[in-house]
VMD Tcl script that draws the C-alpha trace (Angstrom):
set ca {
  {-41.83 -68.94 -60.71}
  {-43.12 -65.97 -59.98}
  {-46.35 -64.03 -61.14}
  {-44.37 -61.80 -63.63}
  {-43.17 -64.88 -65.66}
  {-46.71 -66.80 -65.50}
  {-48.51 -64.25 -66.92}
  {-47.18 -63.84 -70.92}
  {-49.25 -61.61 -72.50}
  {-50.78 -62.62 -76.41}
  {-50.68 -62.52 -78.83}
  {-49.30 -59.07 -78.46}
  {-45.31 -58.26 -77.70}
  {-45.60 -57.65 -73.80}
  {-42.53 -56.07 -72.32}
  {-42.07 -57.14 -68.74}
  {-39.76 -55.79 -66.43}
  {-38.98 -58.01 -63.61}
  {-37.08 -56.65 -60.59}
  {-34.91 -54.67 -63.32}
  {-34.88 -57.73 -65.91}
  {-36.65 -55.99 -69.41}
  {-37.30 -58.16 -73.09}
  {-40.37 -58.74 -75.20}
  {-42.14 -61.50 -75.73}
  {-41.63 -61.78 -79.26}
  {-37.82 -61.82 -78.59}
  {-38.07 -64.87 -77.10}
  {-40.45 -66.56 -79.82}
  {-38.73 -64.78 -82.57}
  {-35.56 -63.92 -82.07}
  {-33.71 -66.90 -82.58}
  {-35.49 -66.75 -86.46}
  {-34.42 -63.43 -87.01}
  {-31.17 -63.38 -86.08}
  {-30.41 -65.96 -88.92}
  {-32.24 -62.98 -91.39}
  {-35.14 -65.86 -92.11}
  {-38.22 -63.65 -93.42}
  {-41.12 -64.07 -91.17}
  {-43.66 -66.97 -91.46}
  {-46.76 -66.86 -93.87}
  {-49.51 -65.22 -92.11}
  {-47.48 -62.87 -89.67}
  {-47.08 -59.07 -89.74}
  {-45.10 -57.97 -92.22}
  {-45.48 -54.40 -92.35}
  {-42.80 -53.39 -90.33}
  {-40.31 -55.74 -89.96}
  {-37.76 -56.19 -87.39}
  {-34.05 -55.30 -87.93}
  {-31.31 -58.14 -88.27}
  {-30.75 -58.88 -84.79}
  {-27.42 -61.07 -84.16}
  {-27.42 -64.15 -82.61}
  {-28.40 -64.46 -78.54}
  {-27.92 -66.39 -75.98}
  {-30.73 -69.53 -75.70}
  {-34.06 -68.82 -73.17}
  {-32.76 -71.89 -71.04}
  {-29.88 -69.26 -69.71}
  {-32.20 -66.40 -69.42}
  {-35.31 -68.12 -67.56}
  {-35.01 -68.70 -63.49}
  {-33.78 -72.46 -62.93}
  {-36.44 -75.04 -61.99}
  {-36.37 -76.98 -58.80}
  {-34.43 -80.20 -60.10}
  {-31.37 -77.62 -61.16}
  {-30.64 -77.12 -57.02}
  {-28.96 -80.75 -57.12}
  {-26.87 -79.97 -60.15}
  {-24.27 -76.91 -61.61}
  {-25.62 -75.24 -64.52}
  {-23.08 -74.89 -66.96}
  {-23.00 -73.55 -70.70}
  {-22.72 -75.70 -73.21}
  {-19.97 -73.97 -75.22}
  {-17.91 -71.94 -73.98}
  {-17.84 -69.83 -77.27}
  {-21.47 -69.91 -77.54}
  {-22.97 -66.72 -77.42}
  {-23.03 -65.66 -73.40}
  {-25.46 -62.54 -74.35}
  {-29.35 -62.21 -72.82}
  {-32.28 -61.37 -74.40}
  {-32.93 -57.27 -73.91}
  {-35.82 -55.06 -74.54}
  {-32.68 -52.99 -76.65}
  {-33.56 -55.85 -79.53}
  {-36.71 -54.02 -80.00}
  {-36.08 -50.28 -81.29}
  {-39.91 -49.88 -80.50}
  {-39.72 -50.86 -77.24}
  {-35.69 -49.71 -76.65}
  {-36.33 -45.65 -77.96}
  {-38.44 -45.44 -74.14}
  {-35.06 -47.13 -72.21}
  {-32.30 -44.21 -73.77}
  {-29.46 -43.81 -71.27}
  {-28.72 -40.01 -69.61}
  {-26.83 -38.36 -72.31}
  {-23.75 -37.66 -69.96}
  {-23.87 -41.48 -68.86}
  {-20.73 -43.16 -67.78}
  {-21.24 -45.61 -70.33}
  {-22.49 -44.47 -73.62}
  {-19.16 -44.29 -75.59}
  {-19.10 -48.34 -75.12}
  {-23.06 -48.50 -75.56}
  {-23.28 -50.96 -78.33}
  {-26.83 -52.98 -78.39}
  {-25.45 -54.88 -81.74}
  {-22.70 -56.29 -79.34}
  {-22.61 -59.79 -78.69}
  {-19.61 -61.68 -76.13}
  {-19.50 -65.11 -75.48}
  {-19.29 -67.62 -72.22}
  {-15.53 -67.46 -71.67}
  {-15.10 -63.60 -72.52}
  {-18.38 -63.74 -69.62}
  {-16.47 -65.92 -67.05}
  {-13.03 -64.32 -67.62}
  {-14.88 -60.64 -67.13}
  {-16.28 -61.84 -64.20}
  {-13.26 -63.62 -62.37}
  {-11.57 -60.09 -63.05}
  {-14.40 -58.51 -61.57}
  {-14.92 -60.67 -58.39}
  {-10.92 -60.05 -57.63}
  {-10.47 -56.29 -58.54}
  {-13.92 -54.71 -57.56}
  {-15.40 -57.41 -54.97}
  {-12.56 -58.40 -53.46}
  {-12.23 -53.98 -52.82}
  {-15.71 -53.76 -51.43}
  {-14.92 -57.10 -49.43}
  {-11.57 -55.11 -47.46}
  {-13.01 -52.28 -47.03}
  {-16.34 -53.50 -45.15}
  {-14.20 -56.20 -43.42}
  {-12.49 -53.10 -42.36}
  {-15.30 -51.10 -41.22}
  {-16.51 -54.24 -38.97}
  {-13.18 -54.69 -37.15}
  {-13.58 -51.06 -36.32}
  {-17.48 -51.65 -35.02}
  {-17.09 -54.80 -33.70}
  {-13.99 -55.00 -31.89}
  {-15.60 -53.38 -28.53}
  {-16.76 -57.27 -27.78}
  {-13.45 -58.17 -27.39}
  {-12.65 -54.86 -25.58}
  {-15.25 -55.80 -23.23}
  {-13.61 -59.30 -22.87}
  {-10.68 -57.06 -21.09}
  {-12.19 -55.61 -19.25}
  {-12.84 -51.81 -21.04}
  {-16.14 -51.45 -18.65}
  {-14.38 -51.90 -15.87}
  {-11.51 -50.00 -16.43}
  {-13.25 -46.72 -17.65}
  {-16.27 -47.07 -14.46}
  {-18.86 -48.24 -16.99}
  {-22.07 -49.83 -15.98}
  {-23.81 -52.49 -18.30}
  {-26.42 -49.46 -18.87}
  {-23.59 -47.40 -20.14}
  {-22.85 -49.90 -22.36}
  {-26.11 -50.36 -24.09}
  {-25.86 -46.47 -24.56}
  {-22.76 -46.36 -26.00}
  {-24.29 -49.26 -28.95}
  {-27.02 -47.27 -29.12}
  {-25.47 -44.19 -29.41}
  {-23.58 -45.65 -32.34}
  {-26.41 -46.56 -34.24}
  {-28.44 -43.92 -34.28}
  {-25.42 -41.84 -35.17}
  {-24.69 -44.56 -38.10}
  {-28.61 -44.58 -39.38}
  {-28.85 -40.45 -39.21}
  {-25.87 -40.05 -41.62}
  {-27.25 -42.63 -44.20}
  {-29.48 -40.44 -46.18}
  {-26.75 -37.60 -46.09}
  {-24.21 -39.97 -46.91}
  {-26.00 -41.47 -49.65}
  {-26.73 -37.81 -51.11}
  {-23.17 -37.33 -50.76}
  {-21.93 -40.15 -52.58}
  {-24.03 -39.93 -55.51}
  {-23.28 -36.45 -56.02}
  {-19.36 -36.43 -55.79}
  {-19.66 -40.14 -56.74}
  {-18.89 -43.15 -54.20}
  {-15.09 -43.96 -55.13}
  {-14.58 -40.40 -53.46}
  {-16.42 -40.13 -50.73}
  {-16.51 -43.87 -49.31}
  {-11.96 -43.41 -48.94}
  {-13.10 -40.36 -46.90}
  {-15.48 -42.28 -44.60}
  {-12.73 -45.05 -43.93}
  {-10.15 -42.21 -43.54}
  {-12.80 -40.25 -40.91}
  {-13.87 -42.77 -39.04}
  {-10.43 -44.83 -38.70}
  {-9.16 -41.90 -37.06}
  {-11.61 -41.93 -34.47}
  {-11.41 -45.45 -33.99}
  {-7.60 -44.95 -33.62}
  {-8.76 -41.78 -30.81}
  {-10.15 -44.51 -28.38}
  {-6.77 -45.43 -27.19}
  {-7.18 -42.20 -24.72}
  {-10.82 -42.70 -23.94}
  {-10.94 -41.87 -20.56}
  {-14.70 -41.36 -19.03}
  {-17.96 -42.10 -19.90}
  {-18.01 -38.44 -21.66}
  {-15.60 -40.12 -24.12}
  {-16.36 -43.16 -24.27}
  {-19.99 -42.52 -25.73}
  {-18.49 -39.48 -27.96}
  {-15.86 -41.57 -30.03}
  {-19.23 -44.28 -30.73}
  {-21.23 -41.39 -31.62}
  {-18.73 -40.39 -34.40}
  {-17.58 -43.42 -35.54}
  {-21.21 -44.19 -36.17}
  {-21.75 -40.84 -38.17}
  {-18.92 -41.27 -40.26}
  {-19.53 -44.97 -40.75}
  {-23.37 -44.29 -41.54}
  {-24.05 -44.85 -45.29}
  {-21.00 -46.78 -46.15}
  {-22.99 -49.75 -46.79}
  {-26.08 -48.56 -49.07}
  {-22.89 -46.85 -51.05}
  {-20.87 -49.89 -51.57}
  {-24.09 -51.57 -52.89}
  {-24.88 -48.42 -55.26}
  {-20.99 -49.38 -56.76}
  {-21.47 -52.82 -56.97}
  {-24.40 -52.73 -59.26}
  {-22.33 -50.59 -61.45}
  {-20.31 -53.62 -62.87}
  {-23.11 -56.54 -61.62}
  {-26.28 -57.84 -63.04}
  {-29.22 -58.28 -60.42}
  {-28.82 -61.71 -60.80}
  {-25.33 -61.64 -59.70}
  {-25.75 -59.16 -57.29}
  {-27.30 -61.63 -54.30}
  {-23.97 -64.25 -54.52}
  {-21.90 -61.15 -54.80}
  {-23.33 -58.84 -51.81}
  {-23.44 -62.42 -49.69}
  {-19.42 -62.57 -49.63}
  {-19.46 -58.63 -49.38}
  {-21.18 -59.28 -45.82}
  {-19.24 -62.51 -45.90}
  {-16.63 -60.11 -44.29}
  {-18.88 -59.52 -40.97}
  {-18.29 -62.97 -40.09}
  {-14.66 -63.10 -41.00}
  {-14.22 -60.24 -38.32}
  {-15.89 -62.42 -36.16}
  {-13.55 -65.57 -36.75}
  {-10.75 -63.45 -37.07}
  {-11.51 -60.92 -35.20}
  {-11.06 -62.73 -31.48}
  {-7.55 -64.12 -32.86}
  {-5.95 -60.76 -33.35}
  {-7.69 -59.77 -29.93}
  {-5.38 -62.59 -28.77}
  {-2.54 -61.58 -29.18}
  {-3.15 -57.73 -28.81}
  {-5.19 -58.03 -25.44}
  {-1.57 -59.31 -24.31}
  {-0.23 -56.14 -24.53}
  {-2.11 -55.23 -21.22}
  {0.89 -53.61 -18.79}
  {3.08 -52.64 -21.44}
  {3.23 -48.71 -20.88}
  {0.83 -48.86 -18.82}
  {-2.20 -49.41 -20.51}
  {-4.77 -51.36 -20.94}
  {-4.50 -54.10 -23.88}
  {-8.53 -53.06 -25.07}
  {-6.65 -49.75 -25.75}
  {-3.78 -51.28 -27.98}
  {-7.02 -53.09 -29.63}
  {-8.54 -50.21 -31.08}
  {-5.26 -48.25 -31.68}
  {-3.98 -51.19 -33.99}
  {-7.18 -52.24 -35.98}
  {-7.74 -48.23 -36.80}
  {-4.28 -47.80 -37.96}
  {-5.61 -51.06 -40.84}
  {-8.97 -49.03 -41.33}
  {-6.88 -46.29 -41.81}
  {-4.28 -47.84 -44.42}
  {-6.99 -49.28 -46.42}
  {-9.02 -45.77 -46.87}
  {-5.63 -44.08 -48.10}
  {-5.58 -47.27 -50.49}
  {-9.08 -47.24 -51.47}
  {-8.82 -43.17 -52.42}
  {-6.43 -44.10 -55.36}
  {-7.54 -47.38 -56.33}
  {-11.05 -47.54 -56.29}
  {-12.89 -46.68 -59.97}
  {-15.63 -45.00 -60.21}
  {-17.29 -47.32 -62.79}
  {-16.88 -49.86 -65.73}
  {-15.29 -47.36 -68.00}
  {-13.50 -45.18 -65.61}
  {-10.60 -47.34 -63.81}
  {-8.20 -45.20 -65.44}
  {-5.95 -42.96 -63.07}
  {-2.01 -41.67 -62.77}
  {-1.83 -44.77 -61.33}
  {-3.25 -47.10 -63.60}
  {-2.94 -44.92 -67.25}
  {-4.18 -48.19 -68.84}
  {-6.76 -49.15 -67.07}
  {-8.14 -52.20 -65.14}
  {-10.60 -52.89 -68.00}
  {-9.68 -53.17 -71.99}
  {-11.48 -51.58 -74.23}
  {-13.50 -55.21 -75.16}
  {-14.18 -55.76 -71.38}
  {-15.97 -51.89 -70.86}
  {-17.88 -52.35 -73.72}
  {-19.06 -55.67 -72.45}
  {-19.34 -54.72 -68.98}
  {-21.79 -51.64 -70.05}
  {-23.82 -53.70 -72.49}
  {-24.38 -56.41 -70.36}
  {-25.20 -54.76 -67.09}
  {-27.95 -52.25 -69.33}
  {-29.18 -55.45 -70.73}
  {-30.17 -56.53 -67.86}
  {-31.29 -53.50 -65.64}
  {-31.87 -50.79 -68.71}
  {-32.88 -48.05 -66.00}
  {-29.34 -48.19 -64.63}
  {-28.35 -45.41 -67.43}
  {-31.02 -42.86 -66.38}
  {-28.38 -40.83 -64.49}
  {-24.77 -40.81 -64.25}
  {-22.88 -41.32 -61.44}
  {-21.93 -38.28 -60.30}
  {-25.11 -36.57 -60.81}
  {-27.18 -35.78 -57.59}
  {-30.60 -36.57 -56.59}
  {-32.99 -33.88 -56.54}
  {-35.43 -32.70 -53.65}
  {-38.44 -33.91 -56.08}
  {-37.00 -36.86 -56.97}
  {-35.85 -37.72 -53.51}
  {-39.24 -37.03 -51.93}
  {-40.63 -38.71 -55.05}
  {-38.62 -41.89 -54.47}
  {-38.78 -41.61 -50.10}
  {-43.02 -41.76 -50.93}
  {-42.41 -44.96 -52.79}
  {-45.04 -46.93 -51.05}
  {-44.46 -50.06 -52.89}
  {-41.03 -50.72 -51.27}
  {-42.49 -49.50 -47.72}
  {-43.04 -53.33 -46.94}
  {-39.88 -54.22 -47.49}
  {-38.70 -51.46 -45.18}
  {-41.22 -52.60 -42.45}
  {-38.93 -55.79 -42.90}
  {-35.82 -54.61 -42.53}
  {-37.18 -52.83 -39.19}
  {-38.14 -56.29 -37.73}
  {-36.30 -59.06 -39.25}
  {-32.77 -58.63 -37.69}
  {-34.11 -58.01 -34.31}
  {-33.24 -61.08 -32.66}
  {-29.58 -61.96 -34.08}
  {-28.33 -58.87 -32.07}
  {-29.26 -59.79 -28.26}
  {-27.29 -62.90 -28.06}
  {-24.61 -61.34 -30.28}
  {-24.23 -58.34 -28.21}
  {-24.34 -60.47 -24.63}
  {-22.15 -63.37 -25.97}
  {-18.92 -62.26 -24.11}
  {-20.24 -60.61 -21.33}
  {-22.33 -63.94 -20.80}
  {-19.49 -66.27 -20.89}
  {-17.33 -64.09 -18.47}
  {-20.33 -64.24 -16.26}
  {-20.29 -67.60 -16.75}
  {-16.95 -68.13 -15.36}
  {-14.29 -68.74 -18.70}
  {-11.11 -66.33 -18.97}
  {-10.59 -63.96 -21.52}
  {-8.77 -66.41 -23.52}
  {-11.41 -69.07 -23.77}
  {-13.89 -66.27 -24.01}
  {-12.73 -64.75 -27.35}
  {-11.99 -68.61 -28.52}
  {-15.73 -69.90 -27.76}
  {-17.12 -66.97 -29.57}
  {-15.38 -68.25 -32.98}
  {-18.00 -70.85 -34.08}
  {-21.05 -69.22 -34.17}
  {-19.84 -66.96 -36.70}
  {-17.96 -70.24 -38.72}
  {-21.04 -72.05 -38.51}
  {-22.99 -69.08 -40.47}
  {-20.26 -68.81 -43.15}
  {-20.46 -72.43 -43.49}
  {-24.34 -72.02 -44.75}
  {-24.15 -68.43 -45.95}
  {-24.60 -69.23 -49.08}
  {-27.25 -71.91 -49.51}
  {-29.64 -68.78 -49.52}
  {-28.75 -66.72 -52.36}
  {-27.81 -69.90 -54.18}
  {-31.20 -70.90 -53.58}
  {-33.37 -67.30 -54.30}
  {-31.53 -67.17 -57.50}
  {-32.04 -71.06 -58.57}
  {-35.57 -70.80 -57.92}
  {-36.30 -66.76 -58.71}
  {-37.76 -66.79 -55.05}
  {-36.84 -64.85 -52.33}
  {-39.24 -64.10 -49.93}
  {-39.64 -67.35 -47.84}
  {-35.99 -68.14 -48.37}
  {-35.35 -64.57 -46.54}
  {-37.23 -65.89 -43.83}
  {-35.62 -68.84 -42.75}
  {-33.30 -66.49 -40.41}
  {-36.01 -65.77 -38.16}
  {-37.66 -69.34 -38.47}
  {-34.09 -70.79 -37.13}
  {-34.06 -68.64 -34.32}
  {-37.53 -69.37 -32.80}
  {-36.69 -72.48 -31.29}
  {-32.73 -71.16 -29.78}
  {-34.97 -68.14 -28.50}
  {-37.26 -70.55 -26.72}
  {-34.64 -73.32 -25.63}
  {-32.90 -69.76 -24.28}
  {-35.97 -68.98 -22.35}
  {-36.42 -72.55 -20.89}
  {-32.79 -72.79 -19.89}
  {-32.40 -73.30 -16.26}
  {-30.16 -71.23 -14.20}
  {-28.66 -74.45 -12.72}
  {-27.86 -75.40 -16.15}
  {-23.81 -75.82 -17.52}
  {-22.18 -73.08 -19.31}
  {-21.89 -75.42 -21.72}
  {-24.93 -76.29 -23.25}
  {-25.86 -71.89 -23.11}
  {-23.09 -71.60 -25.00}
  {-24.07 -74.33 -27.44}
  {-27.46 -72.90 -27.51}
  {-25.99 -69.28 -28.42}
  {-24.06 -70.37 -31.14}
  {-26.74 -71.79 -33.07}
  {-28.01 -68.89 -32.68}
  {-25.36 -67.10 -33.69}
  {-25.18 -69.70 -36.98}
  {-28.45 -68.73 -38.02}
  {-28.64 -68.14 -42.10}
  {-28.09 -64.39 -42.70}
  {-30.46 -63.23 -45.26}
  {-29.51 -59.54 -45.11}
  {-27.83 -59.75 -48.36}
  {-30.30 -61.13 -49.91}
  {-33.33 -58.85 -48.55}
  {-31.05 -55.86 -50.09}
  {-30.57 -56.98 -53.50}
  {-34.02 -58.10 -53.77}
  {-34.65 -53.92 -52.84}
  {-32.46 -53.15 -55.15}
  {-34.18 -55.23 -57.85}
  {-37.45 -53.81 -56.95}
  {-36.48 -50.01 -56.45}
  {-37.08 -50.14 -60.59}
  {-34.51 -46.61 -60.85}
  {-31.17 -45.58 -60.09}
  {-32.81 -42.69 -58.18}
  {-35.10 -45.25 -56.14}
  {-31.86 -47.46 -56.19}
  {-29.99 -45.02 -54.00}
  {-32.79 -43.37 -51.58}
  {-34.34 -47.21 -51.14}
  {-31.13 -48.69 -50.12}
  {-30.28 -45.78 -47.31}
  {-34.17 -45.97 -46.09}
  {-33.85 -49.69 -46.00}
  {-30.33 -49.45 -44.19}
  {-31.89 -46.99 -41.74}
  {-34.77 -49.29 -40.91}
  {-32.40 -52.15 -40.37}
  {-30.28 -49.68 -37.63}
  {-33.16 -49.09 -35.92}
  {-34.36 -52.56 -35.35}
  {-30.52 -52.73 -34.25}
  {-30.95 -50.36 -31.38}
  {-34.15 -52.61 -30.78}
  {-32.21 -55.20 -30.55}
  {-29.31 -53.64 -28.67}
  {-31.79 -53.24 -25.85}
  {-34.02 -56.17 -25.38}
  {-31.60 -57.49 -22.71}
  {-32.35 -55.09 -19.69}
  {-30.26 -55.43 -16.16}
  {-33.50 -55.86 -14.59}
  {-33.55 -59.50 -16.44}
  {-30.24 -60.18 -15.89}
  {-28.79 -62.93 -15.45}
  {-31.06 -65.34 -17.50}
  {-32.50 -62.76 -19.09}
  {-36.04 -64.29 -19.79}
  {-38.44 -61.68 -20.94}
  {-36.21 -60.95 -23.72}
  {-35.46 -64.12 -24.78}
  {-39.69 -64.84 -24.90}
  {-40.02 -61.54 -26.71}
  {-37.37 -62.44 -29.43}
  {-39.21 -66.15 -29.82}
  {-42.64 -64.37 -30.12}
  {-41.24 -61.27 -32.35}
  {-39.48 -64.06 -34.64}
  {-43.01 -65.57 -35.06}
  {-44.83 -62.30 -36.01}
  {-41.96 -61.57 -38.83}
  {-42.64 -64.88 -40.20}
  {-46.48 -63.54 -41.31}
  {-44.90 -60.35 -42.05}
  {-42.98 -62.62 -44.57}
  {-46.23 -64.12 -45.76}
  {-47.87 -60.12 -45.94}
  {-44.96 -59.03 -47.88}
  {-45.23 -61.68 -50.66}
  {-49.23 -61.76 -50.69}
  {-49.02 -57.73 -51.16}
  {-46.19 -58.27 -54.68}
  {-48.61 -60.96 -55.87}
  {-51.36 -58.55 -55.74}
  {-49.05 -55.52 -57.24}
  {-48.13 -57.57 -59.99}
  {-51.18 -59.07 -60.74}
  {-53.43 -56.13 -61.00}
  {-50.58 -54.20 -63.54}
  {-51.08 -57.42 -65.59}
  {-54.35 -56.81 -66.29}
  {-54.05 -53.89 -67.49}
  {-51.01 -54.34 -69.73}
  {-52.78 -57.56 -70.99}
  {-55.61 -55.13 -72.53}
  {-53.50 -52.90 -74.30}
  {-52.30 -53.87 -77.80}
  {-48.67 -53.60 -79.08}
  {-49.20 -49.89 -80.48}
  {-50.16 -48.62 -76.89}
  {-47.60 -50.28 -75.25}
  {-44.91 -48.64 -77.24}
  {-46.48 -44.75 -76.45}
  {-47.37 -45.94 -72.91}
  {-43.47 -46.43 -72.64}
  {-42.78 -43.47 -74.71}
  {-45.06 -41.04 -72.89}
  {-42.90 -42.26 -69.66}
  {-45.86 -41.21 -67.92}
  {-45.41 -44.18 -64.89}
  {-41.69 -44.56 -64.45}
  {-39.44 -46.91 -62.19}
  {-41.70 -49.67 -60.56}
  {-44.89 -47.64 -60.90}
  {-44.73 -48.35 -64.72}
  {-47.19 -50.84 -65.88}
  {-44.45 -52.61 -67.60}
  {-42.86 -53.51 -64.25}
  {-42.88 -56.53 -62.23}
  {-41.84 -56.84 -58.54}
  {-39.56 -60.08 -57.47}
  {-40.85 -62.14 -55.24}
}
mol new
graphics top color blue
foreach p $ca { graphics top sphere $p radius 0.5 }
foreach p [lrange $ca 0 end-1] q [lrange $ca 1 end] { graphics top cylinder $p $q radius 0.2 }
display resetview
């Protein structure tokens, strides 16, 4: 539990914001009285009393799970029961400082008398995980075939063919991901300007066609061009899809639901190598090289899936409709419960609408957000040592003497191994309302691969490095997690937007960290590197333990303050907006 939820304020209503999650204390205590119009007991305020406020859902399905709940499915009761959470919009005092944008998206279904039950809840949801999730999920599994197919080009022999040294190589990656992290921000601005259903079809379109282009690479000229703009146009694509996710998701769905949107990495991995297969066969036919029929083929998919994406993607709950779809994807009963719930549960997702743009005050307002700076020292650090092995896997086992065949087979179960436990993590953040020291069981897995890696001998069997390496590769992969728990404590849709770009650019450049720990100078067994990665996964484990020590302290200091003010000065402390997003008093960071 964290600090937010153990420190109630009384006797006073005390609106805490968790990570986005808003309600009064006295909603939770009262509520349940009220909503049955009972008067209010002998001896309690009566001066102003509260509005009829229909019936909502019980506490047990708003509060975190315990422990115990791990080993067992939480399930509703009835089905028809009331599915609808607690909100600070059941308090007019406390809901008047929460008003959405007037040109929101979502205010003609606004509603906060509306109430839905369980099965309208589940049926919304299933409808959501297969039209919007199941979008997001192509279209990044898309973008990763087109970034991650050069490991099986390099299976074929692409360095060889084009004259390209191992250093060219690590060039080329890099190359790519600085070109990928300097268009986030941009890209980012972009999409929240013109709105992301427009400009994400774009990126796929862009970059597929570049992708496509590497079928006449040539030189080393081109060869580090075509990365350098495919990572440009790529750049940003992620933070955006996140942005349009939490659109139709609650923060406490958005962990489960970003884990299968990355879910699609390592499917191109699995899947990936298979298709490589079969295309790497084409070497010969024409002439050319089967690496070149590779990228030609997978950017014609890319490719398909933009043009499909650019007239089926909405660009929120209440705007699916289109020449193609004159009805919609959504009725009329789903939008309205789509907007209420989502507001319900994040009400600063309505301060601007989604094709408004962010401002140079508000941008440098939300870039100087030093509250979220620890979490961007993490994503710097924390990824670090899942790319060396990753990036050397192929290039190892060739080295190590298996064909090109075997090659692309052995470097299936790594990747099937971390789908396999993918998502015992957000499963477990969101049973327990914990994240930080479930985020960093990636790096505590790897510290003993990294060292068994560094002990290796040289004498030793291909076999048991390649074992090593895919337990490695296997490790749990918390960057889902990490960005939802951002998201949650970004406290705006401003912050939202600028956090999750920063975040994403932090991330790419502990990539190109990790692109280039393995040196030629350490070849073969590459030793320093591996020590480095066992000793860096160690520090990131009390950066872990910094991180959560520094929210504790955040959270508990804004409690004391809010604790001394009474009900009245609550209400025009919100009202005055004077500390907005997670600076306000009222806020409380996840853990």
């Amino acid at each position: 539990m964290s600090a937010a939820n153990s420190s109630r304020p009384e006797p006073h209503d005390a609106l805490i914001v968790e990570g986005g999650n808003a309600l009064t204390d006295s909603q939770r205590a009262d509520s349940s009285i009220k909503s049955e119009g009972s008067t209010e007991s002998k001896g309690e305020r009566s001066e102003a009393p509260m509005p009829y406020i229909p019936p909502l859902a019980p506490d047990d399905d708003c509060e975190p799970h315990s422990v115990s709940s791990l080993f067992s499915r939480h399930r509703a009761a009835n089905l028809d029961g009331i599915a609808t959470r607690r909100s600070v919009f059941d308090d007019p005092s406390f809901a008047s400082a929460y008003t959405p944008h007037p040109q929101w998206e979502g205010n003609s279904r606004l509603d906060p008398l509306c109430r839905w039950t369980y099965r309208e809840e589940r049926s919304l949801i299933r409808k959501l995980d297969w039209r919007i999730l199941a979008l997001a999920f192509v279209m990044f599994f898309a973008m990763d075939l087109d970034r991650e197919n050069i490991a099986q080009a390099n299976s074929d022999g692409m360095l060889r063919d084009l004259g390209l040294s191992t250093a060219d190589y690590n060039l080329g990656q890099t190359l790519f991901r600085v070109g990928f992290l300097l268009a986030e921000l941009p890209s980012q601005m972009v999409a929240k300007r013109v709105g992301v259903d427009r400009w994400v079809p774009i990126q796929l379109i862009a970059w597929s066609a570049f992708s496509i282009a590497q079928f006449s690479m040539r030189s080393r000229a081109s060869f580090l061009t075509y990365r350098t703009l495919i990572g440009i146009f790529s750049g940003g694509f992620i933070p955006d899809m996140v942005l349009w996710l939490s659109y139709f998701y609650t923060s406490r769905e958005m962990p489960a639901r970003l884990t299968i949107f990355w879910l699609s990495n390592y499917l191109v991995k699995i899947l990936g190598p298979f298709a490589a297969l079969g295309l790497l066969k084409l070497r010969g036919y024409g002439g050319y090289a089967g690496w070149r029929y590779l990228y030609a083929v997978e950017g014609l998919f890319t490719l398909l899936v933009g043009v499909f994406a650019l007239f089926h993607m909405p660009a929120g709950p209440t705007q699916s409709r289109n020449w193609l779809y004159p009805r919609g994807w959504f009725s009329e009963r789903q939008e309205t419960i789509m907007v209420n719930r989502v507001l319900r549960d994040d009400p600063t997702k309505g301060d601007m609408h989604n094709r408004q743009g962010i401002d140079w005050p508000a941008f440098k307002r939300c870039l100087l957000d030093y509250d979220l700076w620890p979490m961007y020292a993490l994503g710097f650090t924390f990824l670090i040592a899942s790319i060396p092995v990753q990036q050397y896997l192929t290039l190892e086992l060739k080295r190590l003497g298996f064909t090109t065949s075997v090659t692309n087979a052995l470097s299936i179960p790594g990747p099937a191994l971390a789908v396999l436990i993918m998502m015992i993590p957000p499963i477990v953040s969101e049973r327990l309302n914990h994240r930080t020291f479930v985020c960093a069981t990636e790096n505590l897995w790897s510290i003993p691969c990294y060292v068994a890696l560094f002990l290796l001998p040289a004498s030793a069997s291909p076999w048991v490095y390649w074992a090593i390496a895919t337990l490695q590769l296997g490790a749990p992969y918390v960057q889902p997690l990490q960005v939802a728990w951002i998201a949650r404590n970004a406290g705006s849709v401003a912050n939202r937007s600028v956090s999750a770009a920063v975040y994403n650019v932090a991330v790419q450049l502990g990539v190109i960290v990790g692109v280039n720990v393995y040196q030629p100078s350490d070849a073969p067994e590459y030793r320093r590197g591996n020590l480095a990665m066992a000793l860096l996964c160690s520090g990131v484990l009390l950066q872990y333990i910094g991180v959560y020590l520094y929210y504790r302290w955040r959270n508990a200091s804004k409690a004391r303050l809010w604790d001394q003010m009474t009900r009245e000065e609550r209400v025009a402390y919100l009202d005055a907006n004077k500390d907005a997003g997670n600076k306000s008093l009222a806020f409380r960071f996840a853990l």
